[in-house]
N, C-alpha and C positions, 0 to 999 in steps of 0.2 A: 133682848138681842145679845147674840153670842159677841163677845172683840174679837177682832180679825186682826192681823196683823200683813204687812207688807207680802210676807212669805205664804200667807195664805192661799191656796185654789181660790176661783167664784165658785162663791157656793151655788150648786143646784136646785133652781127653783122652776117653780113650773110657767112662773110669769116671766118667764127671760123665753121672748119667741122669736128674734131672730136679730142677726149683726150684717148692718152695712159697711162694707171696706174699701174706700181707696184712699185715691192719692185727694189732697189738701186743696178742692177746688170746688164751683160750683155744681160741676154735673156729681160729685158724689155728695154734696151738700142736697140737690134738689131730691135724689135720687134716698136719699135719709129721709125728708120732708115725705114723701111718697109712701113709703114703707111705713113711716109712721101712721099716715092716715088711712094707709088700709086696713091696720095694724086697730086701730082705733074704731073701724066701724065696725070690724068684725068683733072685737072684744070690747067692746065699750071707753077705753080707754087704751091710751098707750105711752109711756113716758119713754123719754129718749135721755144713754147715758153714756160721754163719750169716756174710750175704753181705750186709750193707750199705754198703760202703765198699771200695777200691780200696787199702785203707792197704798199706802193707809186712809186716806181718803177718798180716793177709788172704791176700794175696797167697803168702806162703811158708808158711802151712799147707796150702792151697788145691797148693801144687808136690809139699808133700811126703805127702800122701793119696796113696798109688797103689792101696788098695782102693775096693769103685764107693762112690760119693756121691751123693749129694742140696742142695742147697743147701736155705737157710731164707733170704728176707728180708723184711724187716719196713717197714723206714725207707732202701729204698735210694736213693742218692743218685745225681746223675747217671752217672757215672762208670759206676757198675756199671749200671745203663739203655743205657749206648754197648756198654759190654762183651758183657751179654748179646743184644743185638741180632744178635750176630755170632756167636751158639751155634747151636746146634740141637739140647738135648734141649727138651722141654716145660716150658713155664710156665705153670703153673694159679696163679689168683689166686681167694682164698676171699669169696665174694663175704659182707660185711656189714654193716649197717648202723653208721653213726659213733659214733649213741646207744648201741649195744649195746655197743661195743666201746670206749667212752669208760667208761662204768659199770664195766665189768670189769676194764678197766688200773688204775682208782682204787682197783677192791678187791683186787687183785692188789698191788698197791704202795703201798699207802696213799695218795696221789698227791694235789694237790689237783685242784679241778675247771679253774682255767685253762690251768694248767700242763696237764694233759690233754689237754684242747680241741686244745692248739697240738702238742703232741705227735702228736695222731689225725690233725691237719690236714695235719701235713708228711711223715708216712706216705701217705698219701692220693693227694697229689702223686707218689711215687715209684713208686707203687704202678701210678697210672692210666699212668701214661708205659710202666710194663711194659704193662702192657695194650693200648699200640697197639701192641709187638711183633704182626707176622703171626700167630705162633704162639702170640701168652699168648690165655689162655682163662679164664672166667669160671665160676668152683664153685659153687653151688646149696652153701648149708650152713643150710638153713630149721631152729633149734632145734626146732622142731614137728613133723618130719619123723622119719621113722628114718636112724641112723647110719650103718645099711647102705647107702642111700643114698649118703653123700659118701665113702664107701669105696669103692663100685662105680664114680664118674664118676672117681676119680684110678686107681685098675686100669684102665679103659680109657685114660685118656690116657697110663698110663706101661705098657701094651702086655704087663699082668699076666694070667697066664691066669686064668679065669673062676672056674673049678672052685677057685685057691690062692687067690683074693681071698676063696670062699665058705669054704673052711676059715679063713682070718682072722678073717668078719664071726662064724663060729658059736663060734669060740673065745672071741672077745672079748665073744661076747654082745650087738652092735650091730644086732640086730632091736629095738631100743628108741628111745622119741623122740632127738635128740641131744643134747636139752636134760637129759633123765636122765644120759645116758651120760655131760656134763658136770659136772654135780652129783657123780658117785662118781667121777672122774678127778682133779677137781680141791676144794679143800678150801676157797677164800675163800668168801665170800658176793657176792652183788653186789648193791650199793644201791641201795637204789628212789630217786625224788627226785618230789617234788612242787612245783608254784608254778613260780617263776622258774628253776630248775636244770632241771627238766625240760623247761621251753618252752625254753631256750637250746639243750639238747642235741636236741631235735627238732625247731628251726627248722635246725642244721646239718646234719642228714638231705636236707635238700632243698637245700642245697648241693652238699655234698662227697658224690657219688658215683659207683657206677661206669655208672651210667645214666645217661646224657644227655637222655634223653625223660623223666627223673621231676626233673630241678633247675628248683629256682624262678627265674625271669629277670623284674623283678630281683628279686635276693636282698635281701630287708632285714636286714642283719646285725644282731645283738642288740647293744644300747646296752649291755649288760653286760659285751661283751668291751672296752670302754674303762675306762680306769681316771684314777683321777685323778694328778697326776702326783709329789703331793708325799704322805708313811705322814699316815697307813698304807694308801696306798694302794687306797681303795674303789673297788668299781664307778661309771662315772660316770651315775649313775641320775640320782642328787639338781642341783636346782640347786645352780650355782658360784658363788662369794662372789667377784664380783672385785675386792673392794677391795683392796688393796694393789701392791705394784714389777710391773714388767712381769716375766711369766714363762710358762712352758708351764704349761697347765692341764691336759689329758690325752694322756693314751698309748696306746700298744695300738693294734691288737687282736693284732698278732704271727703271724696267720695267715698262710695262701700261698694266693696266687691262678696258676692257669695260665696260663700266657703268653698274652698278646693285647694288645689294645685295651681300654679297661673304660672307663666313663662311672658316675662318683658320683652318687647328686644325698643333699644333707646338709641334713636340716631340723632347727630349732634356734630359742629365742625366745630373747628378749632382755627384762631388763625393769626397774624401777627405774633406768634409766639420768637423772639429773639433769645429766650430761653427755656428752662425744662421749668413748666409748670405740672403742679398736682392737683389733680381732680379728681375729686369723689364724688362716689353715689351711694344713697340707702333706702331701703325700703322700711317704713313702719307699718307693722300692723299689729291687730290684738294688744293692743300697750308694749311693745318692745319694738326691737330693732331689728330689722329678719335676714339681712343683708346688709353686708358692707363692702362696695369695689374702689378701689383709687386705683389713677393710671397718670404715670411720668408722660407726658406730651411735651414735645419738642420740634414737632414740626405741623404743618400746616395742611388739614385736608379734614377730608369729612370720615367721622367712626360710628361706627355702630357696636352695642355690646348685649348681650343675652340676661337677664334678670328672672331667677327663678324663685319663688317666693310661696308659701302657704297660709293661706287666711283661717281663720279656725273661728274666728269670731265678726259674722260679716257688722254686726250692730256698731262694729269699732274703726272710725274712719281708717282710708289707706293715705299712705302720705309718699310722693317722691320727690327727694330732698339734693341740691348738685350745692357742690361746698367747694370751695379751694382750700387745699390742706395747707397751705405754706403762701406767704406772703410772694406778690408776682410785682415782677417794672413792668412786663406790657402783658398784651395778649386778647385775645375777646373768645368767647364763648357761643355760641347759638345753637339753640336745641330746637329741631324739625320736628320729631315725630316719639312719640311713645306708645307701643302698640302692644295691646294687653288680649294675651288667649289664656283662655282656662282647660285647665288638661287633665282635667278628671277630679 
């Protein structure tokens, strides 16, 4: 066997027949389990190897499989996006929503909910970039639907004869919603949310997805994904106390935006101000700094400002950061809204 190194393509083999893709949940968990076993009765076997990275051991499990395979990936990363460009079995990608699949990873993993968020988000990213492959293709996986379903659309695309797919769907019993078939596959619960959790995880529904005719433009990102910058660390809902040294006030939001052009616009009051405070703003992306605004406030009312920024590298979280330049005696802060369109 040849060494491979990190930098290496996957090598082309004829036992590599097709890659399941989504987000880090059960229905593309079940939907791998499926594909394998179709995968297996038509060829006698079928091993499963998940594929997010390019690493050196990726890499040399990936050489030494010479039974057929299947990929699984979740969170891939550039790398394997250049790679698989350059394959040709099938890439189905399970189409689901962010909400759904952000609940599930949390009860699946205990997880909490930001860490989640940013987790689902940069899946997302990796995911969609598969998707403009020519040949990835988008899976219908409607929990409300039957199972049978999302077992028939990956047998046709991985070229399963009809008749072995139906002895699968009859064995396994997937004439039933999918959402059942879920429930006795898998053993977590998944948490409902009410109030502020669940508005945050269904205003990101209308960002992050794999339809482009259903995202919101612009997207008003939830004040919740900022955090304040000193523990315990709360959501930056509340007004800020900026009395004291100059220093950053919040952080976050840690998410990935798609490569482009984007236009911020950031509203935010100000108030007990008895003197001229300074406030900044900056954007991070691609490892640097892409923006820098400060503004002398001196009186009391609510501003809005425009943020124009370029992503080049969506794999690399975005961050928007509010600092006081210069030590303050009074004053307070509150940030509304930060509302993010991509402009080409």
């Amino acid at each position: 066997m040849e060494p491979v190194t990190a930098l290496s393509p996957i090598p082309s083999k004829s036992n590599h027949l097709a890659l399941i893709g989504g987000l880090p949940c059960s229905v593309t968990y079940f939907a791998a389990e499926l594909c394998r076993d179709l995968l297996a009765r038509k060829h006698g076997a079928c091993e499963v190897i998940a594929l997010n990275d390019l690493s050196e051991a990726t890499l040399e499990k990936i050489a030494a499989i010479d039974l057929p395979a299947m990929f699984l990936s979740e969170i891939p990363d550039a790398a394997v996006v250049e790679a698989l460009s350059q394959s040709d079995f099938p890439i189905l990608i399970i189409d689901q929503r962010v909400s759904d699949a952000s609940r599930d990873f949390m009860a699946a993993r205990e997880a909490k909910l930001l860490d989640t968020v940013r987790t689902i988000a940069r899946a997302q990213i990796g995911l969609g970039a598969l998707l403009e492959i020519p040949r990835g293709e988008l899976v219908a996986a409607d929990q409300a639907q039957s199972a049978a379903d999302l077992a028939r659309q990956i047998a046709r695309a991985c070229d399963v004869d009809e008749m072995l797919a139906q002895r699968m769907i009859d064995e396994r019993q997937l004439d039933r919603p999918l959402g059942a078939v879920l429930g006795a596959h898998f053993t977590h619960e998944t948490p409902s949310f009410s109030g502020e959790p669940a508005g945050l995880l269904d205003e990101l529904d209308r960002f992050y997805t794999f339809h482009p005719e259903r995202a919101a433009s612009p997207w008003h990102m939830p004040v919740d994904l900022l955090v304040e910058a000193a523990p315990p660390y709360l959501p930056a809902t509340d007004p800020l106390n900026l009395l004291g040294p100059a220093r950053c006030l919040t952080i976050g939001p840690y998410l990935y935006l798609p490569s482009g052009d984007w236009k911020g616009v950031l509203t935010f009051t100000s108030s007990s101000n008895r003197s001229t405070n300074t406030i900044g703003f900056d954007v991070t992306a691609d490892e640097e700094i892409k923006l820098e605004e400060n503004f002398e406030i001196s009186v009391d009312g609510k501003f809005s400002i425009e943020l124009h920024f370029r992503i080049s590298d969506p794999y690399y979280p975005f961050e928007f950061r509010t600092h006081l330049r210069r030590g303050a005696i009074d004053g307070e802060l509150r940030l509304h809204s930060l509302a993010l369109e991509r402009r080409g």
